[in-house]
C-alpha positions, 0 to 999 in steps of 0.5 A, a space after each residue: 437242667 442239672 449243671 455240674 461244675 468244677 467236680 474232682 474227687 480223689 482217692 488219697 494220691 490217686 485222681 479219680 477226676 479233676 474239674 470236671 463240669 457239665 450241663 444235663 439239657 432237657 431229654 438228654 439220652 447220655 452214655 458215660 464211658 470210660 475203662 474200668 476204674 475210670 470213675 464212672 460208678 464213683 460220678 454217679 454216686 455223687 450226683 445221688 448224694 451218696 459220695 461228696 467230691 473234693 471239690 465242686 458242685 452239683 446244682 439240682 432244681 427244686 422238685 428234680 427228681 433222681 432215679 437209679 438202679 440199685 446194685 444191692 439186694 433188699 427186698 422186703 415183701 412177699 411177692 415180685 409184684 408187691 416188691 416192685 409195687 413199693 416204688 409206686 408213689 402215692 397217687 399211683 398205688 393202684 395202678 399195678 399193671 405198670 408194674 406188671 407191664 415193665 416185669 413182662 418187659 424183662 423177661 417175668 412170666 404172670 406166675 412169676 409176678 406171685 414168686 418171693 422175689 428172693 427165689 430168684 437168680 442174681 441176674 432176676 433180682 437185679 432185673 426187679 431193682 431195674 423194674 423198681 427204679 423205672 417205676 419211680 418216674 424220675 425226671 433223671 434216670 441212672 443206669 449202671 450197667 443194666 446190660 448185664 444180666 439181660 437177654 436180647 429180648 429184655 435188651 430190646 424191650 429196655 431200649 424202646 423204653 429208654 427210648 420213649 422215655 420223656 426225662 432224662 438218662 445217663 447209662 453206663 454200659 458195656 455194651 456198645 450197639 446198645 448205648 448208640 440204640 439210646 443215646 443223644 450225647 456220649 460223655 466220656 471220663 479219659 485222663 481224669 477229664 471229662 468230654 461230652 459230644 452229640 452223637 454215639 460212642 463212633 463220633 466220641 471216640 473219633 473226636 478223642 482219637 483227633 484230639 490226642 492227635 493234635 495234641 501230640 502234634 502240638 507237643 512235639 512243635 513244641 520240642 523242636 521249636 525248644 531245641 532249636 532255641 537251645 541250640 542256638 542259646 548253646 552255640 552263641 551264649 560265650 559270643 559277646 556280640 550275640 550274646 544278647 540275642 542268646 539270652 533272649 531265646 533262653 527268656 522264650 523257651 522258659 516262658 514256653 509251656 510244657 506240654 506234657 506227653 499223654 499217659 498211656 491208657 491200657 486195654 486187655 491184649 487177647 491173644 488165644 493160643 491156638 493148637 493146630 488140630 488136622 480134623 475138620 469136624 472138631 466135634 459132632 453132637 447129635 440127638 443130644 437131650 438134656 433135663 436137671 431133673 432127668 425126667 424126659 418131661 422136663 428137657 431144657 433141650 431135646 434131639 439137637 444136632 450140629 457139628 462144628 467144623 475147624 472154623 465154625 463161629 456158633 452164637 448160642 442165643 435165647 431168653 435167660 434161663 432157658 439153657 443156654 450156659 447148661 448146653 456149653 457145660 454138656 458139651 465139656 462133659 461137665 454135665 451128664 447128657 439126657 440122651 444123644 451123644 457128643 462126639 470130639 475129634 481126638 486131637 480137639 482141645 477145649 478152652 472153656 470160660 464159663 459163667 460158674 468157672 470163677 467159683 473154680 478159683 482158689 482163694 489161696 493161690 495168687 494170678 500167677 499160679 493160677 494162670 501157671 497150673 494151666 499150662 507148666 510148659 509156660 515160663 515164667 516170663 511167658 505167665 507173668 506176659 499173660 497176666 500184664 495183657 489181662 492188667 496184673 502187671 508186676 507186683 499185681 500179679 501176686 495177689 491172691 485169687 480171695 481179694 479180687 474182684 468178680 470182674 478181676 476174676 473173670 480176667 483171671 480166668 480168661 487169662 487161663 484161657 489164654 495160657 492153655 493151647 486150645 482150637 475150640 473155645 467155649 465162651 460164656 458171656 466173656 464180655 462182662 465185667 469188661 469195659 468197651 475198648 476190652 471188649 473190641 480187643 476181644 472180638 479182634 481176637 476171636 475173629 483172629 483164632 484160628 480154631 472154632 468157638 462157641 460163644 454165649 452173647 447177648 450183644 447183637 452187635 458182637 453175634 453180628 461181627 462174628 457168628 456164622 452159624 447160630 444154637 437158638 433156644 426158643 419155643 421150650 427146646 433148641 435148635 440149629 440155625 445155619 446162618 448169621 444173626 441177621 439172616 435169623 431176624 430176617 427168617 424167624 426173629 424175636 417176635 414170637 418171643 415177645 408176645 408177653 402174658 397179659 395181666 389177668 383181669 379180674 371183674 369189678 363191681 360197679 362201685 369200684 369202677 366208678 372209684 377207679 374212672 375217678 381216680 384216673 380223672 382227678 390224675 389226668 386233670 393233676 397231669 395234664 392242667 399245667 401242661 393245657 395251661 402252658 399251651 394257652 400261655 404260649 398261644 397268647 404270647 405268639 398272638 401278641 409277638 404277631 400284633 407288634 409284628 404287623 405294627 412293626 411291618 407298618 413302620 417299615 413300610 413308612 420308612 421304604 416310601 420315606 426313604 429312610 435307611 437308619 429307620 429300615 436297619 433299625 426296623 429290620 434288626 427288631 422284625 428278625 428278633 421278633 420273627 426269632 422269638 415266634 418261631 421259638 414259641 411256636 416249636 415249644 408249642 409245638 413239642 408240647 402239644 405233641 405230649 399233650 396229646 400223647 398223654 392224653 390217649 393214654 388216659 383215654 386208653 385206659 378209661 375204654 379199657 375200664 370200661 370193658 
């Protein structure tokens, strides 16, 4: 178990957290939640060692092993498979197809396991750092943000992982149905405090909510309760005759607490401008084909056809890679369509947050200009308004594009968005970078638009809040689906996605079989003899609790026909901490009995699959 106790760490005059301390038990899933800049990232620094705190500590057992995914790109072989390999330790080198199984997982063909793994997006690097900390078999994985550049499938295969997994987790992500998929317990770090509860983020959040509530409750008692006294301390304090009494108030109100009101903690306020438009088709799209290379062999999608009507709420859902952000940016006219036509309603107006729009910033301009350029008709105040909502409040707001951050430019260019007047929205991905609360607010105000959008998401729960209608890419091609996200599991679903290529086998002589069984006997009897030997041991200790059980029953039976009721509480008292402690054991054997046998298949599995 890890204990943290009395952490606090600042940032010259800024308080990150202060005296924060809690317990890691055993198979606990935690999500850590917070707003951006809460800490988050800065907690599990310290936990790897990588960042002191001021003051506190962190007390890991000997032999505890940490596991985190790497934010930073360093790859030092040639291939995926032999980069991911790395992380394999010593005893398990030669077993690459768990590699191979956890590359297929995210999203990694058989011909990709060969690739330089430098040849790969942004998005596919950090999924191999993601394989590479999951390979280390830690007993405490931590997980930042390893949401956000995976598709639903590669989402759905992480959380049966996650799931399964028999250490412990913290994850820190975005994304709110995911987090409640895994978790245990929710820990979240508010008002430079840290709170920790069993349940999901629904139970976290309403626990804060009752919490703030009573506190403010409490404060606000207090007040009355110090006016009142004042007022009487003011009233009689010149009056000889309750003078005393006058005193003694002012005594109770200086030795009274202060309780301060809470800090007000910011979230984004989306508000899109909507244009009214009199068309109810806003666009038509049909027989639309598109491919880089403009070769017709080589379409990412080919004849698709939809039109979008005044409301229309269209998810465009699908694996990475497969064409998902290239469809948003042919339909803008950004790129130039293989074949088809897409035709827009000449009072349609486009808000379009893309993936690639951030690279479109000008270093040298500051928020304020940026967000201006997109509608000049906005004063000055309305422009500096739109940046507060995206939390570039008076003198932030001036900075220039160059010094922020990836996340504070995609809040510039939502804060675009919401500058120029539009009735169809493209949005691609909005939801990274952006920490729960934000993300709500957004998905409040794009089921308030009153105009059609687009969106690019791999958050099921935000397909289910508001699409209506659905683009899939599947199959090599895309498609439309006029229907929920819900009625698309229900009629079509993932599976045919999540068929994953097998490793290919390779045959073995007799010799190299014989080396392998081995390897894999020695490694079954290292794993599982201490666990066989725990079994016995608590087998032994419940068969000697039972003896002193039915010993003890004998003696309450003596002291029923005596008579004697000291003796029976006394006896009776013993036989409950007995019973307590035998039923405790038998639900550790239990548990471990059920790990044991479930290793012990796998072994068993994998000496047949040897074998054939």
């Amino acid at each position: 178990m890890i204990q943290v106790n009395g952490l606090s760490k600042h940032y010259g005059s800024q308080v990150v957290f202060d005296d924060v301390s809690f317990n890691l038990s055993p198979r606990e899933r935690i999500g850590l939640v917070g707003r951006n800049g809460a800490g988050k990232s800065t907690l599990f620094r310290i936990l790897l060692g990588q960042e002191a705190p001021d003051s506190g500590e962190v007390k890991i057992p000997k032999g505890y092993k940490l596991g985190a995914l790497e934010q930073h790109i360093n790859f030092q072989q040639k291939t995926v498979l032999d980069e991911c390999c790395l992380s394999l330790s010593e005893e398990e080198k030669y077993n690459t197809y768990k590699a191979e199984k956890i590359l297929f997982g995210l999203g990694f063909s058989q011909e990709d396991l060969e690739k330089d793994p430098k040849s790969f997006s942004g998005g596919y690097q950090v999924r191999i750092n993601l394989c590479k900390a999951l390979l280390t078999e830690p007993n405490l994985l931590l997980l930042d943000e390893p949401t956000n550049y995976l598709d639903i499938v590669s989402l759905r295969w992480l959380k049966n992982f996650l799931n399964n997994f028999p250490g412990e987790v913290i994850i820190i992500t975005h994304d709110r149905d995911f987090m409640d998929g895994v978790v245990t317990h929710v820990m979240g770090i508010s008002r430079n405090t840290l709170r920790k509860i069993k349940g999901d983020t629904a139970k976290y959040y309403e626990q804060i909510v009752m919490e703030e509530e009573i506190h403010e409750q409490t404060r606000l008692n207090q007040e009355r309760k110090k006016q009142e006294l004042m007022k009487f301390v003011d009233k009689f304090r010149a009056k000889a005759s309750k003078a005393a009494q006058a005193q003694s108030r002012l005594k109770q109100i200086e030795k009274m607490d202060t309780i301060d009101a809470l800090a007000v903690e910011k979230s984004l306020d989306f508000s899109f401008h909507y244009k009214d438009t009199p068309a109810k088709i806003l666009m038509e799209v049909e027989d639309l084909s598109f491919s880089y290379s403009r070769n017709k062999d080589e379409l990412l999608f080919r004849d698709l056809n939809f039109h979008v009507g005044k409301n229309d709420r269209i998810g465009i859902i699908g694996k990475n890679g497969k064409g998902k952000s290239t469809l948003l940016n042919v339909l803008n006219n950004e790129l130039e369509a293989f074949s088809g036509s897409i035709q827009k309603h000449q009072a349609t107006i486009v808000g379009h947050f893309g993936q690639t729009n951030i690279k479109r910033l000008h270093d040298d301009n500051t928020i304020v200009s940026e967000v201006q350029e997109v509608n000049p008709d906005l004063s000055s105040t309305q422009v500096r308004n739109i940046c507060g909502t995206m939390m570039f409040e008076g003198d932030l707001a001036d900075k220039k594009v160059r010094v922020l951050s990836g996340g504070e430019k995609s809040r510039v260019m939502l804060g675009k968005i919401l500058a120029g007047p539009a009735n169809l929205l493209f949005l691609d991905e909005p939801t990274n970078h952006l920490d729960m609360e934000s993300i709500a607010a957004l998905g409040e105000s794009i089921v308030d638009f009153e105009g059609a959008v687009l969106i690019v998401t791999h958050s099921e729960a935000l397909l289910r809040k508001i699409c209506n209608k659905l683009v899939i890419f599947h199959e090599g091609t895309a498609e439309y689906f006029d229907g929920t996200y819900d009625e698309f599991l229900e009629k079509i679903g993932w599976e045919s996605e999540e068929v994953s290529e097998s490793p290919k086998k390779s045959k073995k002589s007799k010799k190299e079989i014989q080396k392998l069984r081995q390897e894999i006997i020695q490694e079954k009897s290292k794993s599982l003899g201490p666990m066989n030997a725990k079994v016995e041991e608590l087998e032994n200790n419940i068969t000697v609790l039972e003896n002193f059980l039915e010993l003890k029953n004998k003696e309450m039976l003596i002291a029923s026909t005596e008579g004697n009721g000291t003796k029976i509480n006394e006896l009776g008292l013993e036989i409950a901490k007995i019973n307590e402690k035998v039923e405790a054991l038998f639900f550790e054997l239990e548990e471990l009995s059920e790990e044991l046998e479930a290793k012990n298949n796998i072994y068993e599995k994998r000496l047949i699959e040897l074998e054939n």
